[in-house]
N, C-alpha and C positions, 0 to 999 in steps of 0.2 A: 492179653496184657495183665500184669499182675495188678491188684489193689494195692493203691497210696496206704502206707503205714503209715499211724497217729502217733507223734513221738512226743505227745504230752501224757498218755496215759489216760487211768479214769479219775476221775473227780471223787476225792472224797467226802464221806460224811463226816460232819463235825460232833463229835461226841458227846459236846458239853449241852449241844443245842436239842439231842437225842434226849439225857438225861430231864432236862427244864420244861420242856415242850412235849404236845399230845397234839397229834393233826386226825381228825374224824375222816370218815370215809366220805364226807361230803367237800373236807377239805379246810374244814375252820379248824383254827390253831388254838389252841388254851394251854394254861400255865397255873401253875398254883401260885397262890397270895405270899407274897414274902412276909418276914416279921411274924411268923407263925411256928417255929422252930422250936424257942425254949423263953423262958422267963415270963411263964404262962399264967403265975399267979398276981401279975401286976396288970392284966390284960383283963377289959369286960368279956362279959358273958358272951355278945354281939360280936364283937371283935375275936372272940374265939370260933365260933359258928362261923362267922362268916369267911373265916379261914379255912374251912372244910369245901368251900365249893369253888372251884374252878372258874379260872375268868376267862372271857374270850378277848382275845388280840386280834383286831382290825387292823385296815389301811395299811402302808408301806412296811411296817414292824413284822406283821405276818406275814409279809410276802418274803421278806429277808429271811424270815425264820424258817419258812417251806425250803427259798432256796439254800440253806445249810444246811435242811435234811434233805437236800436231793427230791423235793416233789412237788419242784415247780413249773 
């Protein structure tokens, strides 16, 4: 007997959520700080720096975010 064809296809990935997002091989999702872009000379020091480091996203937001890149 032949196999049920799937006439949905495969799930894509969302490109935008590709581009924004970083998921570790442990699984945790991080994003870089917004307001970091340009108009850098009205911004403190702190506020600069602290732009350089990567934030982690918890709870419900990450798991949306996994599942938009397909790796949840």
């Amino acid at each position: 007997m032949p196999r049920k064809q799937h006439l949905n296809g495969k799930q894509k990935t969302r490109k935008s959520a590709v581009k924004r997002f970083k998921i570790t091989g442990s699984g945790r999702v991080f994003m870089r700080p917004h307001n970091i872009r340009h108009l850098m000379r009205n911004k403190s020091k702190r506020a600069k720096r602290e732009g350089r480091i990567m934030k982690e996203i918890t709870g419900k937001l990450a798991k949306k975010i996994k599942q938009m890149m397909l790796r949840g």
